[in-house]
C-alpha positions in Angstrom: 138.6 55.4 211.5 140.0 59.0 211.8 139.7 61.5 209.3 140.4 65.0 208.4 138.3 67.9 207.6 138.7 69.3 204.1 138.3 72.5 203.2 136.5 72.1 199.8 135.6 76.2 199.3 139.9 76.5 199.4 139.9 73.1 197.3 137.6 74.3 194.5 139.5 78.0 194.4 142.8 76.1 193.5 140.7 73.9 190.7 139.5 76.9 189.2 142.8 78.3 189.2 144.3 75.3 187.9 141.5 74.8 185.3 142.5 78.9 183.9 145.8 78.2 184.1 145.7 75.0 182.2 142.5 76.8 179.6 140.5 74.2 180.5 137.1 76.2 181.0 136.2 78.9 179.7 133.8 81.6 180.9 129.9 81.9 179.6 129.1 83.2 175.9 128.4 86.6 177.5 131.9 87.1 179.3 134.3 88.3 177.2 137.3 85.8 176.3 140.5 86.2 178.5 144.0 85.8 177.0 146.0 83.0 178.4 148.7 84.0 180.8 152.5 84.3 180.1 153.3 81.2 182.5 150.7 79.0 180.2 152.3 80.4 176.8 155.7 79.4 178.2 154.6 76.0 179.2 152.9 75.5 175.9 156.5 76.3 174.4 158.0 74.0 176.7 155.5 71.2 175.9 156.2 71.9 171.7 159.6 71.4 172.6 159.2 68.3 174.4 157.1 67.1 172.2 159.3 67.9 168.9 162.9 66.3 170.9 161.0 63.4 171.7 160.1 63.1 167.5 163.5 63.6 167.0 162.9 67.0 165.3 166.3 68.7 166.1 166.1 71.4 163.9 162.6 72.2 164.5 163.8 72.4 168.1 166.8 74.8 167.4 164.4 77.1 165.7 161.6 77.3 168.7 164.3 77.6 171.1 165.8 80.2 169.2 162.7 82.6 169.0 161.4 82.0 172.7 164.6 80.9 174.5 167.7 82.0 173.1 169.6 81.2 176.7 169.4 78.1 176.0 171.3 78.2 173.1 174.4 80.0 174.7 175.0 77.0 176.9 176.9 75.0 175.3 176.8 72.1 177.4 173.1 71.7 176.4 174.0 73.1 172.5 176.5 70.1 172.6 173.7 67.4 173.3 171.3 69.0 171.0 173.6 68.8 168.1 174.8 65.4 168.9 171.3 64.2 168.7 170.9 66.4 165.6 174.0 63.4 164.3 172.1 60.8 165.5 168.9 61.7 164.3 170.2 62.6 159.8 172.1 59.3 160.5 168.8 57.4 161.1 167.5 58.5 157.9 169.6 56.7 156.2 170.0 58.4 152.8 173.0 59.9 151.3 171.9 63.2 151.5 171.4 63.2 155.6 174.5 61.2 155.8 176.1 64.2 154.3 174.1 66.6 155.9 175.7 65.0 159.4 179.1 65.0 158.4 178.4 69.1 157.7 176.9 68.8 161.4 179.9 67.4 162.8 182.6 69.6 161.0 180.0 73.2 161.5 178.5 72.5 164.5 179.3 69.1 166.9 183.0 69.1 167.1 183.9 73.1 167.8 181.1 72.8 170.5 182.7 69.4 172.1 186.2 71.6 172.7 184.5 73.9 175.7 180.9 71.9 176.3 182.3 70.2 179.4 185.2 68.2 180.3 184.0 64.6 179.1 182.2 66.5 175.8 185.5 65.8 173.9 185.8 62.0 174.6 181.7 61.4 173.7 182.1 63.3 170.6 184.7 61.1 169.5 183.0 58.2 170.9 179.7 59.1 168.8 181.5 59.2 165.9 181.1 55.2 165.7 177.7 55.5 164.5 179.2 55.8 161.2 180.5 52.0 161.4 177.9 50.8 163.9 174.3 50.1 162.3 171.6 51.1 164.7 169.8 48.1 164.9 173.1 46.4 166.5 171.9 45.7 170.0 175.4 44.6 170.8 177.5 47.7 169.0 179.2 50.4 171.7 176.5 53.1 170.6 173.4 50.9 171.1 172.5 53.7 173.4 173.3 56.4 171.0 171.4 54.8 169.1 168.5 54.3 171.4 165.2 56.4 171.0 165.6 56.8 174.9 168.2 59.4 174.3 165.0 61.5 172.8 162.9 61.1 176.0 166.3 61.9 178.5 167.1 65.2 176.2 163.5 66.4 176.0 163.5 65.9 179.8 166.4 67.9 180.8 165.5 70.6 178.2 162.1 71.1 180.0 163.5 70.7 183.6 166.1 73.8 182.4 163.2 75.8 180.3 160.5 75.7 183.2 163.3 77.2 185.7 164.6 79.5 183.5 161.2 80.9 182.1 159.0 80.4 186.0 156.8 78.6 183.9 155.7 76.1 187.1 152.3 73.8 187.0 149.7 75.2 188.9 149.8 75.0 192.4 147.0 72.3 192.5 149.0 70.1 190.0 152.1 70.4 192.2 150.7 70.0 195.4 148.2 66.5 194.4 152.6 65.3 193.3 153.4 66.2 196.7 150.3 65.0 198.5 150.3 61.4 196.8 153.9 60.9 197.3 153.7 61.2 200.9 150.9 59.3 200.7 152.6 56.6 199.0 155.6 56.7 201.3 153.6 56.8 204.6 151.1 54.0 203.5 154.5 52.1 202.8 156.1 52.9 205.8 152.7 52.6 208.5 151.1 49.1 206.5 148.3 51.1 205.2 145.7 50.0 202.6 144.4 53.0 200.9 141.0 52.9 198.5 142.7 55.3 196.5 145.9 53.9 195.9 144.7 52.4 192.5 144.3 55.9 191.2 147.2 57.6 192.7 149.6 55.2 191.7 148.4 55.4 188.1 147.9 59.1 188.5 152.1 60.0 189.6 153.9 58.1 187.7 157.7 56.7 188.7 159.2 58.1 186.3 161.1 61.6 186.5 162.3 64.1 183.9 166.7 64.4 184.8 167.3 67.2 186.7 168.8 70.5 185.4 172.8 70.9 186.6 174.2 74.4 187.4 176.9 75.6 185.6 180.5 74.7 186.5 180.9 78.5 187.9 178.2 78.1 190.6 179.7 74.6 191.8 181.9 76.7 194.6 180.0 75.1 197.3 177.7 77.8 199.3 176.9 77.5 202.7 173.3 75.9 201.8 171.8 75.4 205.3 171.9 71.6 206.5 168.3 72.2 207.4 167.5 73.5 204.0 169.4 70.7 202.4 167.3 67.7 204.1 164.1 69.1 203.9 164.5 69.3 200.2 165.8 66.0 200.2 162.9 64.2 202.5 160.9 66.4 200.4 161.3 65.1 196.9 162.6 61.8 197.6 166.7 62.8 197.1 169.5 61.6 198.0 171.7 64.5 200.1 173.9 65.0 196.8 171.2 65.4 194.7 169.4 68.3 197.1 172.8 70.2 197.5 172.7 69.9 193.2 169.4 71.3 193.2 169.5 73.9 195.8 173.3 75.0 193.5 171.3 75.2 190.5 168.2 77.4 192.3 171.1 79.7 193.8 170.2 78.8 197.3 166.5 79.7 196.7 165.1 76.2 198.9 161.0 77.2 197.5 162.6 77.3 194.0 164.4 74.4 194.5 160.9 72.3 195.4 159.6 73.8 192.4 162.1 72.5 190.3 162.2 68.9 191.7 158.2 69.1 191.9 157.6 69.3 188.2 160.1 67.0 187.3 157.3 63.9 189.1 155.7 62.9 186.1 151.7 63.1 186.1 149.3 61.3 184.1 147.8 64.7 182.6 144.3 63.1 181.2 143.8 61.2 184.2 144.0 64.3 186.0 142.2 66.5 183.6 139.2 63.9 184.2 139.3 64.2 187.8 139.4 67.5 188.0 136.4 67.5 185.3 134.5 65.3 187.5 134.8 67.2 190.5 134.0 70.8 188.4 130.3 68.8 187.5 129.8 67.6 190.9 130.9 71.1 192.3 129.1 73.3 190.2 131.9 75.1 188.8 131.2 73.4 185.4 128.1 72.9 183.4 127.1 69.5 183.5 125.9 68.9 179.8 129.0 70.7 178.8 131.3 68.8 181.1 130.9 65.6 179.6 133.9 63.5 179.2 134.7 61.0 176.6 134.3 57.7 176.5 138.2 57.5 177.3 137.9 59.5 180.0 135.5 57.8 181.9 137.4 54.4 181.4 140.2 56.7 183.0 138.6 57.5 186.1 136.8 54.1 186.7 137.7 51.5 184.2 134.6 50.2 184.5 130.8 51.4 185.2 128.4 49.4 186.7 125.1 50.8 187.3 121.9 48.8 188.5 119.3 52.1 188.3 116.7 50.4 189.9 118.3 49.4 193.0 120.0 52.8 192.9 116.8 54.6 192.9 114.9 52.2 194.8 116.7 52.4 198.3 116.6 55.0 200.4 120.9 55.3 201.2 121.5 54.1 205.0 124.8 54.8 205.2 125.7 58.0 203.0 128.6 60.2 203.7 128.0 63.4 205.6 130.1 66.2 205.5 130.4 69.2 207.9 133.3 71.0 207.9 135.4 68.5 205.6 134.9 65.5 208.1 133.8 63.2 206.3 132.1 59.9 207.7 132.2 55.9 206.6 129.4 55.1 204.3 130.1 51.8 204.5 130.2 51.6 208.5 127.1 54.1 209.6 129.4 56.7 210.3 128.9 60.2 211.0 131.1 62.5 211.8 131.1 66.5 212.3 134.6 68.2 212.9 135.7 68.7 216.3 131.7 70.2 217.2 130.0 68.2 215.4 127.3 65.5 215.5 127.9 61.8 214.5 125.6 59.3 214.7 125.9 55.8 214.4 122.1 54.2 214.4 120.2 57.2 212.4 122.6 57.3 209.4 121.8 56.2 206.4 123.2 53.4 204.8 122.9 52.1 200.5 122.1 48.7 199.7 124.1 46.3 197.6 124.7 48.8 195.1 127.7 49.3 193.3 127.4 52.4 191.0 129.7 54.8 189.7 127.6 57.5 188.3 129.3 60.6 187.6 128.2 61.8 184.2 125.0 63.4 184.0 124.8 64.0 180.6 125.5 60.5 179.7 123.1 58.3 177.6 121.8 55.2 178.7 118.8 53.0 178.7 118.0 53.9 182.3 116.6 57.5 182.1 113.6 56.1 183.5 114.1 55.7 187.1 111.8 55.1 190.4 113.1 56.7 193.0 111.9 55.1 196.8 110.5 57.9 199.0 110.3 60.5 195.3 106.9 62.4 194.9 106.8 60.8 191.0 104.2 63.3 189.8 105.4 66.7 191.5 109.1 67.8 190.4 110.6 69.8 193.2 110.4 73.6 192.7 113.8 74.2 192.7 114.1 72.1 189.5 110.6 73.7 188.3 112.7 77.0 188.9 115.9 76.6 187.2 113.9 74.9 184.0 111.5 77.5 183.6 114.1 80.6 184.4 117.0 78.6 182.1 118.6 77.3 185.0 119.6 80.3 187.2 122.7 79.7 189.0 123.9 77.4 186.0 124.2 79.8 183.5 127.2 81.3 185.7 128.7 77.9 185.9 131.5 78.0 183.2 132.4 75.7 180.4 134.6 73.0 180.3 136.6 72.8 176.5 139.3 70.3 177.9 143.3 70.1 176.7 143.8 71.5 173.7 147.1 70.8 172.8 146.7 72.0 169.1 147.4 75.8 170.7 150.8 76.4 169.7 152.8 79.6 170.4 153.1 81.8 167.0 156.1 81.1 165.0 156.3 77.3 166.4 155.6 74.1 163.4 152.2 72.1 164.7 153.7 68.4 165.2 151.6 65.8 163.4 151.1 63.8 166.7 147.7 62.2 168.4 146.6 64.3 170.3 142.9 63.0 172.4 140.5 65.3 173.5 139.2 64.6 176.4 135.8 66.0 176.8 133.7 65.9 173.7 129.9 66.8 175.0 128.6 69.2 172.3 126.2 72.6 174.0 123.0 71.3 173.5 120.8 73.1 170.4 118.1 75.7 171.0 115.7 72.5 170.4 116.9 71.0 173.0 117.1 73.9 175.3 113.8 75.0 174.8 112.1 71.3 175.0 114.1 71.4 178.3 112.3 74.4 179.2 109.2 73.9 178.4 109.2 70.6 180.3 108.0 71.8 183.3 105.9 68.6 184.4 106.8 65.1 185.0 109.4 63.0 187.1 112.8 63.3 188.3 114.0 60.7 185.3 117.4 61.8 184.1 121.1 62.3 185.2 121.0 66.1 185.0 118.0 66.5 186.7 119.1 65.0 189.4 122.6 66.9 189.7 120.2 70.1 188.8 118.3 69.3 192.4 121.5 68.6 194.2 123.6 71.7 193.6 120.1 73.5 193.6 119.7 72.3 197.7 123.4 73.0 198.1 123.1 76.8 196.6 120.2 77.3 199.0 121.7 76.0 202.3 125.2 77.9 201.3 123.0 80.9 201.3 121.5 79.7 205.0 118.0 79.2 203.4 117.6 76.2 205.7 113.8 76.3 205.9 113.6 76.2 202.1 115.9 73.4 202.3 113.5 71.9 204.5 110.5 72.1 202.4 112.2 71.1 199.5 113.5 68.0 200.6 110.1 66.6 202.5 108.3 67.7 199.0 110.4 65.4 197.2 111.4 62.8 200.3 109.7 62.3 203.5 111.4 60.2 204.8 114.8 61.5 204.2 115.2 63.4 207.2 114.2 60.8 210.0 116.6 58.8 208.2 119.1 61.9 208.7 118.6 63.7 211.2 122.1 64.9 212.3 121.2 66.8 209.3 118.0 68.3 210.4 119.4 69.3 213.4 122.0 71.4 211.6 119.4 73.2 209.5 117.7 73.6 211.8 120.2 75.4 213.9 120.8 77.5 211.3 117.0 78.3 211.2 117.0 78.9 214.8 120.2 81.3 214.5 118.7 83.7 211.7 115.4 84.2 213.3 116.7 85.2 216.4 119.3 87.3 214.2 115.9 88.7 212.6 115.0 89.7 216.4 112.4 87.0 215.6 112.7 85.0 218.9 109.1 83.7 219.0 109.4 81.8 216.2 113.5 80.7 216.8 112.0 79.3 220.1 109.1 77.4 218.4 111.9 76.1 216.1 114.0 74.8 218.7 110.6 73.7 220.8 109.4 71.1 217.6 112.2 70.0 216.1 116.0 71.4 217.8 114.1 69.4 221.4 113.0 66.1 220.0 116.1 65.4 218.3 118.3 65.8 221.2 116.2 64.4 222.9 116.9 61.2 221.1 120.5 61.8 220.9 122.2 62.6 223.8 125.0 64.0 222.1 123.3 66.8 220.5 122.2 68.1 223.8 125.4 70.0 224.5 124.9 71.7 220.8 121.3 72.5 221.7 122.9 74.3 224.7 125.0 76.7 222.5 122.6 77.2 220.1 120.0 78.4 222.7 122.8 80.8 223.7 122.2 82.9 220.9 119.5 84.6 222.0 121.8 86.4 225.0 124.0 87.7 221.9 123.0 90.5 219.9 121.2 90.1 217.0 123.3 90.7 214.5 126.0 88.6 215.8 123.4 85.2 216.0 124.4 84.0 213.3 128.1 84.7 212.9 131.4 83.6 210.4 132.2 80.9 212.5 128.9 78.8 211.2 130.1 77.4 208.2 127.2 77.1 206.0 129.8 76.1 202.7 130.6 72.9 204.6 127.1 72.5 205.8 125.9 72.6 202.3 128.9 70.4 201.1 127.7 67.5 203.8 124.0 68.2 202.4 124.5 67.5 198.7 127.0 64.5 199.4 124.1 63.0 201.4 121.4 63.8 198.6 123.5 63.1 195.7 124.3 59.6 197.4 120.3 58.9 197.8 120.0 60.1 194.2 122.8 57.7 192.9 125.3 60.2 192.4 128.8 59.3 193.8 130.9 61.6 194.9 134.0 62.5 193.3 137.3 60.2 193.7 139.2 63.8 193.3 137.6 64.4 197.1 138.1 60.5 198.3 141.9 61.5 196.9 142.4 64.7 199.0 140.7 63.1 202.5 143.9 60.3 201.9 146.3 61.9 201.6 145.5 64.9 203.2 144.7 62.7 206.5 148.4 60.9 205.7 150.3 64.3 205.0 149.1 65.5 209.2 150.1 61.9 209.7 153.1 61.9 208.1 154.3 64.9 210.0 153.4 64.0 213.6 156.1 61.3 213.1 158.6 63.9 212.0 158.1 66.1 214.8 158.3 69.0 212.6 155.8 71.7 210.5 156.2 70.7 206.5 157.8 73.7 205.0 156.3 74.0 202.0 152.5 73.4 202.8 151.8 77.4 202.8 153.6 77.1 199.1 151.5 74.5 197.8 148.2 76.0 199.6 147.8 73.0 201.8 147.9 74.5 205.2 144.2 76.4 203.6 142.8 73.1 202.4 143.1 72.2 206.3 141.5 75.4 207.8 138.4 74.2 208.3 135.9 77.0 210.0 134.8 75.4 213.7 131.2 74.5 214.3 130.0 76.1 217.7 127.9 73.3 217.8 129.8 70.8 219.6 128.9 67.4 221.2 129.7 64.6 218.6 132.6 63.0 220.8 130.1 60.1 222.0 128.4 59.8 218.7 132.0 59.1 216.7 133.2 56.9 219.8 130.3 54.6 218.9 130.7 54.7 215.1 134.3 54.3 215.2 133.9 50.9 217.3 131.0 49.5 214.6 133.2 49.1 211.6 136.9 48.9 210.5 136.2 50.2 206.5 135.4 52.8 204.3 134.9 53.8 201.0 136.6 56.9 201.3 139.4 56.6 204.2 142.5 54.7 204.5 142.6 51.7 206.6 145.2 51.5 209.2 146.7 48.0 209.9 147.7 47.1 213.7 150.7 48.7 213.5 149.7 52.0 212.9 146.7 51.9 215.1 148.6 51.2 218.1 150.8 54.3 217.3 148.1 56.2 217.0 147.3 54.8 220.4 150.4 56.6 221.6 151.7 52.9 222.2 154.4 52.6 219.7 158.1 52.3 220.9 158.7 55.6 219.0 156.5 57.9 219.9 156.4 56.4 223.7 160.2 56.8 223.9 159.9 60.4 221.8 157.8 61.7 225.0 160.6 61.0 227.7 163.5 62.1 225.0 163.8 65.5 223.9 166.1 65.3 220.9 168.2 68.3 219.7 167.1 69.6 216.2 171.1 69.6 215.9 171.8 66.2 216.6 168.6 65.3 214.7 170.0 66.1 211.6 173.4 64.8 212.3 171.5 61.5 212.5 170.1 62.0 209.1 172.6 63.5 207.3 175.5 61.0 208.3 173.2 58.3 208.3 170.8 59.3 205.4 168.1 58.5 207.3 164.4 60.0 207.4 163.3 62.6 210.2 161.2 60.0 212.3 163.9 57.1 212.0 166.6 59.1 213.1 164.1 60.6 216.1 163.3 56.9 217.1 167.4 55.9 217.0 167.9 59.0 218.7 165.6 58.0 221.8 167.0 54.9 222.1 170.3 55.9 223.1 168.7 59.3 225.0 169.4 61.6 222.4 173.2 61.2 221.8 174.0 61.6 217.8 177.7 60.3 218.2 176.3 57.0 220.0 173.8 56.5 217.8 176.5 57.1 214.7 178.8 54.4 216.5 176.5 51.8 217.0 175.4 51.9 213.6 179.0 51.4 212.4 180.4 49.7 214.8 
């Protein structure tokens, strides 16, 4: 099965971004505090005036709205529905005094507003006043849905969709772009017969349901000549319908990036599902402290809804078909496949593969009754330097990781009311106590036996081969496993390449040719495909020193591919965030290879970076993939294609056969769509079939 390279050094700059914007970690004791930015206060107003509408707090609202957003307030189309709702809300009280207090609200406040609000104001003010007669549990009256709490959740909607434009108080871009990257995904998977792994947690991750979208005022509706190319990108886009775009695009004043903005944040996400993804990923990463990253029990039930662990078969097999990753290409655990991107190695017979286990282990500071673990192929009486290191130094690199403090939605702007609302925190791992912290330290003998030990040696051998330390890496690895390597040896060979290139950068070519003599040789030797990377690698020594070992050797994705491969024969899964981002990054190319077009708003959202994935010079992998794609037809991580697709991807579909010997006119293209409301790649394929001709096509349709 195909996949795409990911580019996890761009992926884990837009989660740290996200997690500042969103004050979800904080930096080290040391490092001062930073204040939270503008866009963050704003969208903590926003989310206290949600939260407040949908309680039915219309006062409460007024107020906030009054101190932070006074604009608001001079629109009297959204003044009118606040102080209708206002009505509603004293009415549902029930006692005399806020039945009076609403008929002040109508004389004062509801009726002079209904006169200029909007044309039909005047007839649903009148129309409202039937909630006198009308009880509101009468499911049958004429002002049921007055009456309904819905009206809460539709107001607080529209008030956040005209707040967050008003005030540029967007998501983060990592937050908008996983609402654009699932939604394709959804809609290609739909479209092609696809069965994604992920599609569990993406559909429970975006939710269906959409906050209404903000309207412009009745002076902007002179219609302005809005681009028609502009007007059905938006639309494909953010699933509209042409009307709705040409609304959107009014309301942004022709601004098309706003626009997307605007419709983006209205997709509804499930905010503590992604909080614990993006948690998980931060641990597995590095980014967060491990201990301090711990979720709650809630959010692990988020991620996985279940755990099942069986520690000694996890520790007791050596993992035969783990994931490797160079470059972002990720392989099939499940099939024995390895992949490296466009140069790189895959092999098929040498991988390594795990053995009945199904394990979801993600939380290394969890407690459980299996802290005492036998690893197959572990040294049990030596623990490997690196962890020796970081215990006896107080963990090194880890004490720049930052801390993760989770969604606090108690922070309210100054001058707003705290609502009395549950509010779940989602990661509750206290900092460990200097007890603990120095009984860790002074452990400096005994076995590889606990969760954080064993995250402590993976991002320990990914720091060191990020840094091109590949003969450490070595060392370290047959201390604690011999065996690992002949079990991976695509692996090897990389290190080892990288050994090879900084000796001869070090003007040490003696020893780079001994490295390539006992180990770069025998390995190609027994796969064929890595002779043609041998070949370039040798060619280093014709370069100049300094440029042996160059920027296009990416040692990031190198180490990335190292610790999925170590954390796998340790028993650490790997994140669903990155399973999430191979789909539907792999389906977003996809997606737009039917359309025949670039997606406009991939440079907004940071995507096109997530796919620029440094090039190995190391090249010879086609034979290797070629074999593994043939041995299997699933994966843990990649979407499985059904017939269909695979025989477009053949180049053997009727559209994309036809697209070749048509050449359709971006004109009549969207002709085809906009008359026919139609996506890109279905009006293409209609457009072939009558050799490119909009007014046939347009014809037949209606005739």
């Amino acid at each position: 099965m195909d996949s795409i390279p990911v580019n996890w050094e761009a992926l884990d700059a837009l989660i740290i971004e996200f997690a500042k914007s969103e004050n979800l970690i904080e930096e080290s004791v040391s490092s001062p505090c930073s204040s939270p930015s503008s866009s963050y206060k704003s969208r903590l107003v926003i989310r206290q005036i949600r939260l407040l509408l949908e309680a039915g707090d219309i006062d409460s609202t007024i107020d906030l709205l009054r101190l932070h957003a006074p604009f608001i307030l001079d629109d009297h189309r959204l003044l009118f529905r606040l102080h209708k709702q206002r009505f509603i809300e004293l009415l549902r009280k029930g006692t005399v005094e806020d039945r009076d207090s609403a008929i002040t609200c109508l004389r004062t406040a509801l009726a002079p507003c209904a006169l200029d609000a909007y044309p039909e104001a005047y007839e649903e003010f009148k129309h409202v006043l039937l909630a006198f007669i009308y009880d509101k549990d009468d499911q049958a009256s004429p002002v049921a849905n007055e009456w309904s709490e819905r009206r809460r959740f539709d107001i607080a909607g529209l008030m956040s969709s005209v707040l967050r434009a008003h005030l540029h108080a967007y998501d983060p871009v990592f937050s908008m772009a996983m609402r654009y990257l699932i939604s394709i995904h959804r809609g290609f998977s739909f479209r092609q017969g696809f069965s994604s792994p992920v599609s569990d947690l993406t559909e429970r991750l975006l939710l269906d349901e959409r906050d209404p979208p903000a309207t412009p005022q009745e002076s902007l509706y002179e219609v302005p000549p809005f681009d028609e190319v502009d007007i059905q990108a938006l639309a494909h886009a953010v699933e509209l319908t042409r009307q709705g775009a040409v609304d959107s695009l009014r309301f942004a004043k022709g601004d098309l990036f706003q626009a997307f903005q605007n419709e983006l944040c209205r997709m509804k996400l499930d905010v503590s599902l992604l909080d614990e993804l993006v948690r998980e990923y931060c641990v597995y990463r590095g980014i967060v402290d491990s201990c301090l990253g711990c979720p709650s029990a809630h959010g692990k039930q988020l991620i996985s809804g279940r755990q099942n662990v069986n520690q000694s078969g996890m520790d007791c097999c050596l993992s035969r078909n783990c994931s490797l990753e160079v470059g972002g290409r990720t392989t099939d655990h499940a099939s024995g496949d390895v992949s490296i991107n466009n140069s790189h190695m895959e092999s098929n017979s040498d991988t390594v593969s795990m053995q009945d286990i199904d394990i979801e282990e993600r939380y290394p500071c969890d407690t459980s009754n299996h802290e005492d673990c036998s690893t197959s192929g572990m040294h049990q009486c030596e623990i490997p330097k690196i962890l020796q290191k970081n215990r006896t130094h107080g963990g090194g690199e880890r004490n720049k990781r930052k801390r993760w403090r989770g969604r606090d939605d108690t922070e309210y702007p100054s001058g707003s009311s705290k609502l009395d609302h549950s509010t779940t925190t989602l990661v509750s791992c206290p900092t460990m106590s200097k007890e603990q912290q120095a009984s860790e330290i002074s452990s400096a003998t005994g076995t590889i036996n606990s969760r954080e030990d064993k995250y402590e040696i993976v991002l320990g051998m990914k720091e060191l081969a990020s840094r091109g330390m590949a003969a450490e890496v070595v060392e370290e690895i047959n201390a604690m496993d011999p065996n690992f390597f002949a079990q991976n040896p695509i692996l090897l060979f990389q290190l080892k390449q990288v050994e090879f290139l900084k000796l001869v950068r070090c003007g040490e070519h003696s020893n780079a040719l001994r490295v390539a003599c006992s180990h770069l040789g025998p390995l190609a030797a027994r796969d064929p495909a890595l002779l043609k990377p041998l070949k370039e690698t040798l060619l280093a020594l014709l370069r100049p020193n300094e440029e042996a070992l160059g920027d296009s050797l990416p040692l990031y994705a190198l180490a990335t591919s190292l610790q999925v491969a170590i954390g796998r024969r340790l028993g650490i899964e790997e994140p669903q965030l990155m399973k999430i981002m191979r789909a539907t990054l792999y389906t977003h190319t996809e997606w737009f290879k039917l359309q025949m077009c670039k997606d406009r708003f991939e440079g907004l959202l940071k995507i096109d970076s997530l796919k620029e994935v440094s090039t190995l010079f190391l090249d010879g992998a086609a034979a290797s993939k070629s074999n593994a794609d043939n041995s299997s037809t699933h994966g843990s991580s990649q979407v499985t294609v059904s017939s269909s697709t695979r025989l477009q991807e053949d180049g053997n579909s009727p559209t994309q056969a036809s697209s070749r010997d048509v050449v359709c006119d971006e004109n009549a293209i969207l002709k085809v769509m906009e008359f026919l409301a139609l996506p890109r790649a279905d009006a293409i394929h209609l457009l072939a079939q009558y050799n490119g001709n909009a007014e046939t096509v347009i014809q037949q349709i209606f005739a």
